[in-house]
mmCIF file of the N, C-alpha and C atoms, coordinates in Angstrom:
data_MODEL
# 
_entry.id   MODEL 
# 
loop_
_atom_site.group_PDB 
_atom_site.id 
_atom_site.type_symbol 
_atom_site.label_atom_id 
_atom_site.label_alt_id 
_atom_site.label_comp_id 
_atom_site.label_asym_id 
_atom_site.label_entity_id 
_atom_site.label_seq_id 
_atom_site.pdbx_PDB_ins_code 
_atom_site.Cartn_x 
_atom_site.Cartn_y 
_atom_site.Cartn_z 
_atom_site.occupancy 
_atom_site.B_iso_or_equiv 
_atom_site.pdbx_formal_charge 
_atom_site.auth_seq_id 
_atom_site.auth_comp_id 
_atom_site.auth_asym_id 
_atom_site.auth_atom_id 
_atom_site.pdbx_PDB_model_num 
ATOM 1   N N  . UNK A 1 1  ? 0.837  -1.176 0.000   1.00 0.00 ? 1  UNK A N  1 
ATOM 2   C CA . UNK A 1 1  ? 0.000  0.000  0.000   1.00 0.00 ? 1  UNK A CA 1 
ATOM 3   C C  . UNK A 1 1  ? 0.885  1.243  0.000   1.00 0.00 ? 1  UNK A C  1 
ATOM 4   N N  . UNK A 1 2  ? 0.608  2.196  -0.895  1.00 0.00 ? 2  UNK A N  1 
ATOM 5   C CA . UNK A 1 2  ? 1.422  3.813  -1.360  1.00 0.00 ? 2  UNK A CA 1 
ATOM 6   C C  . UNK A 1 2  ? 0.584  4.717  -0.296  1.00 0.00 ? 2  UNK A C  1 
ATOM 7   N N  . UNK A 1 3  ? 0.902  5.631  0.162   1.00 0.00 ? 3  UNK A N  1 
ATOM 8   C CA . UNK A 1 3  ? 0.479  6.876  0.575   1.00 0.00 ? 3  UNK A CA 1 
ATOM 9   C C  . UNK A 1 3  ? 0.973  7.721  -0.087  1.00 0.00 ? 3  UNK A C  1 
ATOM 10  N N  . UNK A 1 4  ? -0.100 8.619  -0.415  1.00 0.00 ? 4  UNK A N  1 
ATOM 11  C CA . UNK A 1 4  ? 0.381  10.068 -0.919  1.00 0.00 ? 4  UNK A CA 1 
ATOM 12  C C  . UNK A 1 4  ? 0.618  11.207 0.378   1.00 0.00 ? 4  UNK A C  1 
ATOM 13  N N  . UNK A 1 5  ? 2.209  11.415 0.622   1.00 0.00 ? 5  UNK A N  1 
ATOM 14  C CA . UNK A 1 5  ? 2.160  12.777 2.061   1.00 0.00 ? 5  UNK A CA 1 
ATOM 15  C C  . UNK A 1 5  ? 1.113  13.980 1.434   1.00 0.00 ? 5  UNK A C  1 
ATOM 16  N N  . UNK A 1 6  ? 0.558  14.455 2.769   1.00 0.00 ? 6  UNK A N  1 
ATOM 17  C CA . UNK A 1 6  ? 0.074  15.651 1.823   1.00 0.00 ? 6  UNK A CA 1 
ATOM 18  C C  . UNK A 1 6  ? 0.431  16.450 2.399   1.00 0.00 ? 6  UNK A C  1 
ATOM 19  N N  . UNK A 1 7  ? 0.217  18.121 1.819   1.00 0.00 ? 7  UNK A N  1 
ATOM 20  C CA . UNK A 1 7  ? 0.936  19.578 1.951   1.00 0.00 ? 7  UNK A CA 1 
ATOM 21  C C  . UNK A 1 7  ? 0.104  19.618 3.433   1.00 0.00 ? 7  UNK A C  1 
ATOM 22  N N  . UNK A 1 8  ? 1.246  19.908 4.664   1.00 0.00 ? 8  UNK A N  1 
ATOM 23  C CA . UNK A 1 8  ? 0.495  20.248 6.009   1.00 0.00 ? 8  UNK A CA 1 
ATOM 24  C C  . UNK A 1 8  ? 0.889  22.229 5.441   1.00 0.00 ? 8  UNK A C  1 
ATOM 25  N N  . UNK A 1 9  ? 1.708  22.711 4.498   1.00 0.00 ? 9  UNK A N  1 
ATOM 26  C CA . UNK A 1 9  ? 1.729  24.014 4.521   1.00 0.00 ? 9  UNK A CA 1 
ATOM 27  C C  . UNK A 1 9  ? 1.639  24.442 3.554   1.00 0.00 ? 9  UNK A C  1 
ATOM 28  N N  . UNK A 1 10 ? 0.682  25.090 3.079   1.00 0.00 ? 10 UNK A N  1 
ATOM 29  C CA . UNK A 1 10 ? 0.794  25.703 1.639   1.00 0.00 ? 10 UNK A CA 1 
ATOM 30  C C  . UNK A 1 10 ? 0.028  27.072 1.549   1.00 0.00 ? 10 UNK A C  1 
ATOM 31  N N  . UNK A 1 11 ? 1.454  27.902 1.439   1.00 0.00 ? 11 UNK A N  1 
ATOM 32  C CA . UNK A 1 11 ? 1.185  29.356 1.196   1.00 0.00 ? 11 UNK A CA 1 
ATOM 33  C C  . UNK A 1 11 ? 1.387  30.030 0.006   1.00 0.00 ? 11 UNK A C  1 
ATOM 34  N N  . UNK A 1 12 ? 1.721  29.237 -1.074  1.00 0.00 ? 12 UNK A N  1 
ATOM 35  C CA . UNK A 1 12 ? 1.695  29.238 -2.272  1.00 0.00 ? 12 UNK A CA 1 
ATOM 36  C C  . UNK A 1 12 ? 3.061  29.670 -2.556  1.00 0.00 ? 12 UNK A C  1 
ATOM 37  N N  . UNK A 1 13 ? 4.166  29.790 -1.886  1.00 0.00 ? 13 UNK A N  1 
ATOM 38  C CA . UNK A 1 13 ? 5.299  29.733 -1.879  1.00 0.00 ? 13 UNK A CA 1 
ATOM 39  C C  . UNK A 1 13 ? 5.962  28.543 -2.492  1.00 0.00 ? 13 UNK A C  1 
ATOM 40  N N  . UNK A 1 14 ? 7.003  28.210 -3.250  1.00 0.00 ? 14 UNK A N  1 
ATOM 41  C CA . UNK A 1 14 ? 7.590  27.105 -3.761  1.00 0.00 ? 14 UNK A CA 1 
ATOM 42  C C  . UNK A 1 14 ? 8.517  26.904 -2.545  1.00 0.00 ? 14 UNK A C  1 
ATOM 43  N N  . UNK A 1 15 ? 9.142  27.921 -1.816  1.00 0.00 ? 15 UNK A N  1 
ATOM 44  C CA . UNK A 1 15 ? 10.447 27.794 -0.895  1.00 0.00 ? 15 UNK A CA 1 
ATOM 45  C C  . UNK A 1 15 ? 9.986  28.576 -0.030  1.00 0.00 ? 15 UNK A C  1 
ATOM 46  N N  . UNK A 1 16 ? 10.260 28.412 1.460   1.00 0.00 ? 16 UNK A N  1 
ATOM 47  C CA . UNK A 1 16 ? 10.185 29.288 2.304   1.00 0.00 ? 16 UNK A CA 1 
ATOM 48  C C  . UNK A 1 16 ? 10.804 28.784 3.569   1.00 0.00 ? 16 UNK A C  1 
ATOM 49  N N  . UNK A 1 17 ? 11.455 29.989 4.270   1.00 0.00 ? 17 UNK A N  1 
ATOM 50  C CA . UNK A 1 17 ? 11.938 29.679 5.052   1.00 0.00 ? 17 UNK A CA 1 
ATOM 51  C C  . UNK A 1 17 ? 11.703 30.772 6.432   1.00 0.00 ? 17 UNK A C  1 
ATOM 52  N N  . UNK A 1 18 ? 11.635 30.183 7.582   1.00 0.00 ? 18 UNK A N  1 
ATOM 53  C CA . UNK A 1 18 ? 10.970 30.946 8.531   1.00 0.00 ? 18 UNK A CA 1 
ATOM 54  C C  . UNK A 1 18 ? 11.597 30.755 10.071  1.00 0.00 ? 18 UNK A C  1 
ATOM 55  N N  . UNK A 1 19 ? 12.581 31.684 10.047  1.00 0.00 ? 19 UNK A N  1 
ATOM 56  C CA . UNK A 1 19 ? 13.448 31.618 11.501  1.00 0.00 ? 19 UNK A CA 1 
ATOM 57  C C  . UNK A 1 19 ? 14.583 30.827 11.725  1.00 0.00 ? 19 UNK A C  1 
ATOM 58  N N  . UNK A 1 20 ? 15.247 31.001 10.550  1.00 0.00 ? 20 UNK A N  1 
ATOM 59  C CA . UNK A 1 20 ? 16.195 29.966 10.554  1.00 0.00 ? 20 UNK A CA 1 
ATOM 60  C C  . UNK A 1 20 ? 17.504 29.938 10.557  1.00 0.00 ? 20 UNK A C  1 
ATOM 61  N N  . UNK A 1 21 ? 18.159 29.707 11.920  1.00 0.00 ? 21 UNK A N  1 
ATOM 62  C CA . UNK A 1 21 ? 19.561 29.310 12.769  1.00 0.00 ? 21 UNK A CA 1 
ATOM 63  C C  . UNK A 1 21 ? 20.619 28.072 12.118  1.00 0.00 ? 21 UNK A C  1 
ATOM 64  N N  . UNK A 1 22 ? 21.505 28.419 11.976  1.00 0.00 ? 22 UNK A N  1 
ATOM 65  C CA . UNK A 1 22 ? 22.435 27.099 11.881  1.00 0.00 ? 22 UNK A CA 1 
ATOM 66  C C  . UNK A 1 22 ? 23.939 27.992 12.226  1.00 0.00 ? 22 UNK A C  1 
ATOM 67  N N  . UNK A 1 23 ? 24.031 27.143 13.092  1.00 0.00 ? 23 UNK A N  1 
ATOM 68  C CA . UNK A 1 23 ? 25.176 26.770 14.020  1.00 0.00 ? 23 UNK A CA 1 
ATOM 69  C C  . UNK A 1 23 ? 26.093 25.971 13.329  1.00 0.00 ? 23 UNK A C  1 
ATOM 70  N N  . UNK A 1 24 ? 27.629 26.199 12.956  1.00 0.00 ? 24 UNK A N  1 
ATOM 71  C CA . UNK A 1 24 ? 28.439 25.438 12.753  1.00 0.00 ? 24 UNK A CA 1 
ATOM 72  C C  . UNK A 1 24 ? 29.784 24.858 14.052  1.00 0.00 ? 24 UNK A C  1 
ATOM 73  N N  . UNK A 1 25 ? 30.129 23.984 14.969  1.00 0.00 ? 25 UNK A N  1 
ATOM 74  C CA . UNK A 1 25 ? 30.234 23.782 15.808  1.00 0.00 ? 25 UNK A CA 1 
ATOM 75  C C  . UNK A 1 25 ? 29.879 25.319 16.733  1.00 0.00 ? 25 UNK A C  1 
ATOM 76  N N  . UNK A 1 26 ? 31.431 25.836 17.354  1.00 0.00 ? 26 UNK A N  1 
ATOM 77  C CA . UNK A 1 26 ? 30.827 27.258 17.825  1.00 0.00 ? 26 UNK A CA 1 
ATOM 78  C C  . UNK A 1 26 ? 30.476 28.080 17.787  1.00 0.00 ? 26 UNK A C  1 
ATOM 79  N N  . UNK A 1 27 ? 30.070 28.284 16.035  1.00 0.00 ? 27 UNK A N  1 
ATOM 80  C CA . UNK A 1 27 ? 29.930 29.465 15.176  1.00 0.00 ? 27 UNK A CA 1 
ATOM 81  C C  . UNK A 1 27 ? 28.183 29.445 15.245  1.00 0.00 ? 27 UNK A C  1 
ATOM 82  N N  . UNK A 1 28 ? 27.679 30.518 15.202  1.00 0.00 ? 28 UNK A N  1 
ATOM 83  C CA . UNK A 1 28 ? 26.570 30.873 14.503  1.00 0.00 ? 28 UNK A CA 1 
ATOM 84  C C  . UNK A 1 28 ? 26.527 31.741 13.601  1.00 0.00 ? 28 UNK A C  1 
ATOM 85  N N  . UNK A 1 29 ? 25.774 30.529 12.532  1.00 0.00 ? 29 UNK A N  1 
ATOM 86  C CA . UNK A 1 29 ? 26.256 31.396 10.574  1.00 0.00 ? 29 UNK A CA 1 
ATOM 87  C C  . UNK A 1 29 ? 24.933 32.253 11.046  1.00 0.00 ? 29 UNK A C  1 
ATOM 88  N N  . UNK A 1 30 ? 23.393 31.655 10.922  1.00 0.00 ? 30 UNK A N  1 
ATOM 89  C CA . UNK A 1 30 ? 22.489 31.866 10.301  1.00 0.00 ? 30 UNK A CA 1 
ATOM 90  C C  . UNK A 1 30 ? 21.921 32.720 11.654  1.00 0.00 ? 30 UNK A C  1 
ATOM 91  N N  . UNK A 1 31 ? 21.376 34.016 11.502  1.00 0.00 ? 31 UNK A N  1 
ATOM 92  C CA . UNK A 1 31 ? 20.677 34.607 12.973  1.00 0.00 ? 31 UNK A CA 1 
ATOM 93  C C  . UNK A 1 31 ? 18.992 34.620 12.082  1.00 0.00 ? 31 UNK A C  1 
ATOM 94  N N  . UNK A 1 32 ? 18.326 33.598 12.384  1.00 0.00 ? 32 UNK A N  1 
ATOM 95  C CA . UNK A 1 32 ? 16.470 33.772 12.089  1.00 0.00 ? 32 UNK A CA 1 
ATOM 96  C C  . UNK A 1 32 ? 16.766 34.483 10.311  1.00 0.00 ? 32 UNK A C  1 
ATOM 97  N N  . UNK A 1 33 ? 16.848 33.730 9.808   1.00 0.00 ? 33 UNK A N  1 
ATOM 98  C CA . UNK A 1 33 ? 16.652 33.491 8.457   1.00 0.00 ? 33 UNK A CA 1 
ATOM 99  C C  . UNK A 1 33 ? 15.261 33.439 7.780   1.00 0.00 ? 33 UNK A C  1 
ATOM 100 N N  . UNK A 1 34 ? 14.218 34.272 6.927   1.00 0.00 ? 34 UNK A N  1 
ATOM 101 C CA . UNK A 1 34 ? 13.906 34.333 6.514   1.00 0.00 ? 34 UNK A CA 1 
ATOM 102 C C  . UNK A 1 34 ? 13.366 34.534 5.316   1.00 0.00 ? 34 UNK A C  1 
ATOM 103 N N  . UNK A 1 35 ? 13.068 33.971 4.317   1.00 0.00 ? 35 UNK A N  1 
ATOM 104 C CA . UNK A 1 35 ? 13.029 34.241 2.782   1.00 0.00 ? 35 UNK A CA 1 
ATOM 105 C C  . UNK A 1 35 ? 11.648 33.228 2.113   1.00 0.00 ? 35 UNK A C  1 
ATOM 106 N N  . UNK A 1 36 ? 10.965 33.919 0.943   1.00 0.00 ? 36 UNK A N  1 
ATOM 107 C CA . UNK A 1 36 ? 9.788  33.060 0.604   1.00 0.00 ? 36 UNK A CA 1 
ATOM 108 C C  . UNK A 1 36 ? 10.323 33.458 -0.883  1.00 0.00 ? 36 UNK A C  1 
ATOM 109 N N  . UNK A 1 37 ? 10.055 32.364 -1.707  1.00 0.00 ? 37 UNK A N  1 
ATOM 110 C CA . UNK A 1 37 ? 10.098 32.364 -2.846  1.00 0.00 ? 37 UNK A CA 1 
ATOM 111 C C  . UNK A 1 37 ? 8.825  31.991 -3.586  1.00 0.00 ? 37 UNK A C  1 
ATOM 112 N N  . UNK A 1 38 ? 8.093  32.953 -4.278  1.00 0.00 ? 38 UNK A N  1 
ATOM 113 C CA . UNK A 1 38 ? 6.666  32.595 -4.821  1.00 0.00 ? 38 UNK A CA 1 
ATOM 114 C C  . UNK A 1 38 ? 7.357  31.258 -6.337  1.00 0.00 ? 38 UNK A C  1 
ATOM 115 N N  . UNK A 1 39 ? 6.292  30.509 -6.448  1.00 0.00 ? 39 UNK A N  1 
ATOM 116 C CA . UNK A 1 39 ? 5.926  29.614 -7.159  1.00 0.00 ? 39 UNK A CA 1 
ATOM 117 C C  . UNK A 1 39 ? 6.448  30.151 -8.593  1.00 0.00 ? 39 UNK A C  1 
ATOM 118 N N  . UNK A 1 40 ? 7.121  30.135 -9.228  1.00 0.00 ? 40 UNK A N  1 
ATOM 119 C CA . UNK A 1 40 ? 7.651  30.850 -10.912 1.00 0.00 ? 40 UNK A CA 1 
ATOM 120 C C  . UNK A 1 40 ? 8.235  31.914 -10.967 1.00 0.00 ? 40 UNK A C  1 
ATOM 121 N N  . UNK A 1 41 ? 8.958  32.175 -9.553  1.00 0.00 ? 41 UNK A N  1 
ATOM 122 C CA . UNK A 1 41 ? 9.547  34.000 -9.360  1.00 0.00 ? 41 UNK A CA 1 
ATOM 123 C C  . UNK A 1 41 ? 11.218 33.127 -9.385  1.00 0.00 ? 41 UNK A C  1 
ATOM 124 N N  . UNK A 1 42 ? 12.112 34.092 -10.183 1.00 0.00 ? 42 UNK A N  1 
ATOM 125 C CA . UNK A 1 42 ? 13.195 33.715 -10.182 1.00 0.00 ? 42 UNK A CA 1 
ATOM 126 C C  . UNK A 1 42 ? 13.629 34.862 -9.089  1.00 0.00 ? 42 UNK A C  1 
ATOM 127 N N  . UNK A 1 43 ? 14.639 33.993 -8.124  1.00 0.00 ? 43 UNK A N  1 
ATOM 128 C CA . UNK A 1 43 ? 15.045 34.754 -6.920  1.00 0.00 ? 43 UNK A CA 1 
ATOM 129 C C  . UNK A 1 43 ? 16.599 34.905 -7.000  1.00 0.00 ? 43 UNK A C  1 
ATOM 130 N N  . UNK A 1 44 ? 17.467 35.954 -6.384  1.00 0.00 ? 44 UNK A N  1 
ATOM 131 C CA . UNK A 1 44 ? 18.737 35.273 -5.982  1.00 0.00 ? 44 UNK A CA 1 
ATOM 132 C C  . UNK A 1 44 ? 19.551 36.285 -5.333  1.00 0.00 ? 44 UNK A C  1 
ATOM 133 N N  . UNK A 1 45 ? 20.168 35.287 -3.766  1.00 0.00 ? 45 UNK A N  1 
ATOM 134 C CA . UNK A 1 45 ? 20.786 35.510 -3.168  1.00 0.00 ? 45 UNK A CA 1 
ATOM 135 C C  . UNK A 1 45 ? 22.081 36.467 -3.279  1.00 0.00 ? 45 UNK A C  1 
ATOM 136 N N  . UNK A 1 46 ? 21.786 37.746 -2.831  1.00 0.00 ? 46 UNK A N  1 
ATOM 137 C CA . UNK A 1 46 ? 23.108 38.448 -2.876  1.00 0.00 ? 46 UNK A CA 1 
ATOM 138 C C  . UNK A 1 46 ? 23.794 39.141 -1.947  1.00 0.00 ? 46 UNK A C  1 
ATOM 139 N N  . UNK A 1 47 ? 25.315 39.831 -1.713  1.00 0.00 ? 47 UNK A N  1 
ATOM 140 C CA . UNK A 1 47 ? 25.609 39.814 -0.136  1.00 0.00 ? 47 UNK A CA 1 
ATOM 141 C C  . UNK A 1 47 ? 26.907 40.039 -0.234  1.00 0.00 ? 47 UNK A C  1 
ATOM 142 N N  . UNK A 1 48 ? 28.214 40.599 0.558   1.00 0.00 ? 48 UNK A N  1 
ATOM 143 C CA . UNK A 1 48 ? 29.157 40.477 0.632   1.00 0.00 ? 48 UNK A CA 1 
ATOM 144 C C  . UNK A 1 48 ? 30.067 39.199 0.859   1.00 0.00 ? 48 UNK A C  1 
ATOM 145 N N  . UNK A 1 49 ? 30.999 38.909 0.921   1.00 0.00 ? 49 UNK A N  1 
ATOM 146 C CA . UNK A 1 49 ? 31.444 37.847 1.434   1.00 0.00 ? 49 UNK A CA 1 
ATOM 147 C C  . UNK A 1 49 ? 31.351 37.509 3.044   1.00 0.00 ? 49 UNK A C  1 
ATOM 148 N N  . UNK A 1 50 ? 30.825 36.284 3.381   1.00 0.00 ? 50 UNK A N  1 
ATOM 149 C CA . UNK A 1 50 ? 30.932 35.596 4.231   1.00 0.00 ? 50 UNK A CA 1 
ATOM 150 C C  . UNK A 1 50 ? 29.408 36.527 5.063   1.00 0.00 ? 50 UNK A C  1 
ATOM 151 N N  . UNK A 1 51 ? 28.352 36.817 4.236   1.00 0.00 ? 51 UNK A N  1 
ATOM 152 C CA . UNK A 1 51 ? 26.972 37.072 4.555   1.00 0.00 ? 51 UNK A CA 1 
ATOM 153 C C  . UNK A 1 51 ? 26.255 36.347 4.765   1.00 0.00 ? 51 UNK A C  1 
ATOM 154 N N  . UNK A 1 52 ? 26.843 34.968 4.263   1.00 0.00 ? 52 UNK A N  1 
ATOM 155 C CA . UNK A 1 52 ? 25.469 33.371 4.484   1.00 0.00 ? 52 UNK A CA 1 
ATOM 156 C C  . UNK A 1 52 ? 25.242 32.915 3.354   1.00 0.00 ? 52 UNK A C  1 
ATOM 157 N N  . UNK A 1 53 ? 25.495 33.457 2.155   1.00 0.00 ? 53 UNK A N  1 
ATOM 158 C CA . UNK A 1 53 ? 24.470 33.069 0.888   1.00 0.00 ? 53 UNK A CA 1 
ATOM 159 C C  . UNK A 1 53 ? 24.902 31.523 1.039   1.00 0.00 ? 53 UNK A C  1 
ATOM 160 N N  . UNK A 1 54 ? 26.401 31.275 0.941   1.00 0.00 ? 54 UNK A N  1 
ATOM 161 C CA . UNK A 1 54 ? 26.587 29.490 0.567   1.00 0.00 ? 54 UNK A CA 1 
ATOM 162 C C  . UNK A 1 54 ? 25.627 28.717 2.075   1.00 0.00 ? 54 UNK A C  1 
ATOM 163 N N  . UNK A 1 55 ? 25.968 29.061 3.026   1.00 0.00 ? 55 UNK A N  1 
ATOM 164 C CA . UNK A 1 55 ? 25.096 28.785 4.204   1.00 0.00 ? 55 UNK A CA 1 
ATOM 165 C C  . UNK A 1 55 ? 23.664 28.201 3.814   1.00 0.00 ? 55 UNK A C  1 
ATOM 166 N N  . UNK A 1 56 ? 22.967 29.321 4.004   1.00 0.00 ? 56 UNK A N  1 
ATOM 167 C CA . UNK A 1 56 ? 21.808 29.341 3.578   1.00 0.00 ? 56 UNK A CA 1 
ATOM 168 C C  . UNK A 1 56 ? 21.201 28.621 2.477   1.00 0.00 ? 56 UNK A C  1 
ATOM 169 N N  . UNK A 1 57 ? 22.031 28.466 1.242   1.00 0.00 ? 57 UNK A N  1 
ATOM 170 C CA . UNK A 1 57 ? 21.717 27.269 0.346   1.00 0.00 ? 57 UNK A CA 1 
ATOM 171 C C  . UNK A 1 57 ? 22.371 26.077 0.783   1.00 0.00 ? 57 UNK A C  1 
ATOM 172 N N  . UNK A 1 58 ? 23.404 25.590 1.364   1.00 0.00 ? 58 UNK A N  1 
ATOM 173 C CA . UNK A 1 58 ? 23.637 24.446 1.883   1.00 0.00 ? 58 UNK A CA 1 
ATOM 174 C C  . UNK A 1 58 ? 22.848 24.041 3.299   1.00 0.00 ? 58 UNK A C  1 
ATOM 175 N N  . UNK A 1 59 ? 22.015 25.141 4.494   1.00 0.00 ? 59 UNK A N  1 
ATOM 176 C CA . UNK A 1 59 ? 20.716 24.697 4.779   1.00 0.00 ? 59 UNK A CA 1 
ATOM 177 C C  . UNK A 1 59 ? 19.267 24.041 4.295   1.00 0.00 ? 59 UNK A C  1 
ATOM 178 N N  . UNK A 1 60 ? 19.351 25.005 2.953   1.00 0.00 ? 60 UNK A N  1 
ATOM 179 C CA . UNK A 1 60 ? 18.025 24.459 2.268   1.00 0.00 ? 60 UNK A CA 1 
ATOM 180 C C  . UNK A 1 60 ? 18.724 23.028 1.691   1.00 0.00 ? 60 UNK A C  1 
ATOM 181 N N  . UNK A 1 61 ? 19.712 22.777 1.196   1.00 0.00 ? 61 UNK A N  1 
ATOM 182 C CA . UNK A 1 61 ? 19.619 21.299 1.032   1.00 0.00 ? 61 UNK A CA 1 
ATOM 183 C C  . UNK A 1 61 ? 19.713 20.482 1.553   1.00 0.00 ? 61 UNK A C  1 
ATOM 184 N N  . UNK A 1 62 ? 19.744 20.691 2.764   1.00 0.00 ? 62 UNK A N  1 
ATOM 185 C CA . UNK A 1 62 ? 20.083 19.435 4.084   1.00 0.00 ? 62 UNK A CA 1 
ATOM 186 C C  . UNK A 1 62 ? 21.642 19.295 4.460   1.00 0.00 ? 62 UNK A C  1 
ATOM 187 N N  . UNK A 1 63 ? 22.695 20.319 3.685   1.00 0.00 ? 63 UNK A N  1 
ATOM 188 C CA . UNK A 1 63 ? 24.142 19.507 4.018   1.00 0.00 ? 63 UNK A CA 1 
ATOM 189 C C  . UNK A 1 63 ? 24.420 19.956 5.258   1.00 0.00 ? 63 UNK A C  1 
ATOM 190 N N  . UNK A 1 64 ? 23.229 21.077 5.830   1.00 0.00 ? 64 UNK A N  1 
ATOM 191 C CA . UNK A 1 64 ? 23.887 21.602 7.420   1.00 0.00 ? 64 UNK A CA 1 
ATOM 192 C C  . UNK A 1 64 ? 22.891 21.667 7.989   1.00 0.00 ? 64 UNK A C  1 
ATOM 193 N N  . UNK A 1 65 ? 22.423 21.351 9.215   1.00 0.00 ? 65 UNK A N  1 
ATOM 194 C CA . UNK A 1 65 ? 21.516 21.398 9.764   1.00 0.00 ? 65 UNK A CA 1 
ATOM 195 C C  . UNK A 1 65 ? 20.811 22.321 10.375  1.00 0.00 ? 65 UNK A C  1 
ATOM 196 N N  . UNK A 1 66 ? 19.435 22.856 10.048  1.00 0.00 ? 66 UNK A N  1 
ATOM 197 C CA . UNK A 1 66 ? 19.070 24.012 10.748  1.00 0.00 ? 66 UNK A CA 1 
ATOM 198 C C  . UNK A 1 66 ? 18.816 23.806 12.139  1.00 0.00 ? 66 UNK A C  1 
ATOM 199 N N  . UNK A 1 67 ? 19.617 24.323 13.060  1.00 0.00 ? 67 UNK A N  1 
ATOM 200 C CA . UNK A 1 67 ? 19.110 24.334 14.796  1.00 0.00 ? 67 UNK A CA 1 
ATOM 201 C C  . UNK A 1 67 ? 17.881 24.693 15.008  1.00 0.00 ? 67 UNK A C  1 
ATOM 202 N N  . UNK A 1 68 ? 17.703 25.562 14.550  1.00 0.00 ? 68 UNK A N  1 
ATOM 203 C CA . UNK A 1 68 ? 15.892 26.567 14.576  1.00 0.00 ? 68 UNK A CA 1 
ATOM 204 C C  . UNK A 1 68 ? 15.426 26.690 13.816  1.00 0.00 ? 68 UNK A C  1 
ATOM 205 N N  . UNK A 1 69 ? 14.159 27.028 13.521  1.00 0.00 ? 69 UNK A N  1 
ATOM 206 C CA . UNK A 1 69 ? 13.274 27.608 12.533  1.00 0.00 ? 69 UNK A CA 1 
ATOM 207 C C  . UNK A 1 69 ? 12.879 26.081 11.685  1.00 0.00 ? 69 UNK A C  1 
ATOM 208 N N  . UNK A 1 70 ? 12.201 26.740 10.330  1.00 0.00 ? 70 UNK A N  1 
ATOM 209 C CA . UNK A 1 70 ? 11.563 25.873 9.686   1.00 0.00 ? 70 UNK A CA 1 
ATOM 210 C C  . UNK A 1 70 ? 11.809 25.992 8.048   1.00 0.00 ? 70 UNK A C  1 
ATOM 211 N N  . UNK A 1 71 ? 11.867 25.169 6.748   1.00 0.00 ? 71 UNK A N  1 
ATOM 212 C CA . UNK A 1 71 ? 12.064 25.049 5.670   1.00 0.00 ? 71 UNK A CA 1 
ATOM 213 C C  . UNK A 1 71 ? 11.402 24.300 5.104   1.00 0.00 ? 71 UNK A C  1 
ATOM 214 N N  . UNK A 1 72 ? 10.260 25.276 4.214   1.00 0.00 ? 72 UNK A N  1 
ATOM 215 C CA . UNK A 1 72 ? 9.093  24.477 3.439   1.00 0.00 ? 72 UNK A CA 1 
ATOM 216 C C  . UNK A 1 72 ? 9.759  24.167 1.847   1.00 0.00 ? 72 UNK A C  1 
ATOM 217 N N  . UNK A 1 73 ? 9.370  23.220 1.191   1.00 0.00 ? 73 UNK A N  1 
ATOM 218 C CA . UNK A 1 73 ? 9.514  23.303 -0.216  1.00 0.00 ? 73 UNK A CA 1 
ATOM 219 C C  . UNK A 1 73 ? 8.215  22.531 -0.757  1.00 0.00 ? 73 UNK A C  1 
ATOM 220 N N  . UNK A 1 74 ? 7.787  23.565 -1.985  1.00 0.00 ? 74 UNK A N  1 
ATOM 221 C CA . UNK A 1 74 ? 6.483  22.884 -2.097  1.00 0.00 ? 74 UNK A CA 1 
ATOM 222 C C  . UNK A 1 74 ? 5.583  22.348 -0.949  1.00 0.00 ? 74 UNK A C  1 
ATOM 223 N N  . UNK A 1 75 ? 5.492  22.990 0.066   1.00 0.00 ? 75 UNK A N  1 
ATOM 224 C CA . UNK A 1 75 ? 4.279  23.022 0.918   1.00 0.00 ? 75 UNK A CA 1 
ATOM 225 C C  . UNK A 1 75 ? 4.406  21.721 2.011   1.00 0.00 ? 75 UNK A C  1 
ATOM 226 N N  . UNK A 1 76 ? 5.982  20.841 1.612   1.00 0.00 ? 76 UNK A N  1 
ATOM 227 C CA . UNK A 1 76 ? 6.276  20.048 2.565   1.00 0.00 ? 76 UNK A CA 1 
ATOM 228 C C  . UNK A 1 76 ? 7.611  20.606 3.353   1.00 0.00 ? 76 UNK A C  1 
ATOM 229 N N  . UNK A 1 77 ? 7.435  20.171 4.871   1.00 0.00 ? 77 UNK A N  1 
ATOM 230 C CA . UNK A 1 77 ? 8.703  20.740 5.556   1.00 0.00 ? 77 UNK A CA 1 
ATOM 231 C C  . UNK A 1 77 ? 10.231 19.715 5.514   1.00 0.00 ? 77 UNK A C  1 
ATOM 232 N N  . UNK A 1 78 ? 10.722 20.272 5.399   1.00 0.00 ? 78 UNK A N  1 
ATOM 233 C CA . UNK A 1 78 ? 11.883 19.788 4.583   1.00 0.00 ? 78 UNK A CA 1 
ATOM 234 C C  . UNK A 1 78 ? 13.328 19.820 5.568   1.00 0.00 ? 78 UNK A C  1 
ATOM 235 N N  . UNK A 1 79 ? 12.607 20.815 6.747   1.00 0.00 ? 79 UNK A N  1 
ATOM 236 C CA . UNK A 1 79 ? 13.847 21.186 7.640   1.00 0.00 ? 79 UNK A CA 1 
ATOM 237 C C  . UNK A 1 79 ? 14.742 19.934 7.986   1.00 0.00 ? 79 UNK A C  1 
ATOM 238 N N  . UNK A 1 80 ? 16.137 19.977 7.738   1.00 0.00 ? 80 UNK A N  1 
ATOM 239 C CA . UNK A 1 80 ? 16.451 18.928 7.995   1.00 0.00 ? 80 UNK A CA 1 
ATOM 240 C C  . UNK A 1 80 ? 17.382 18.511 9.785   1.00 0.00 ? 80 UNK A C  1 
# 
């Protein structure tokens, strides 16, 4: 037997992210991170060096773990 998960969040956002911390051992990169990306909007991260951008996309893919907050994609939470 298949289950289909279904969307517990959907704000019509493709990406969103809401309060979101990551800690690298004693470091804190990320202070409450927030960003929504609507559904067909091309977005992109910009910033001086060492502002978060690689951070923040290596949060949204799972390679670092967010301590806090939350990360929707497509209306499922994804935080890893």
């Amino acid at each position: 037997m298949t289950t289909t998960p279904t969307n517990t969040h959907n704000t019509g956002n493709l990406l969103e992210l809401k309060g979101v911390h990551t800690h690298i051992g004693a470091y804190h990169i990320l202070h409450g991170v927030d960003l929504a990306v609507p559904k067909g909007q091309l977005t992109m991260l910009l910033g001086r060096n060492g502002a978060g951008k690689t951070t923040t996309l290596r949060t949204i893919m799972g390679l670092w773990h967010a301590s806090q907050g939350s990360i929707h994609f497509a209306g499922r939470d994804i935080t890893a």
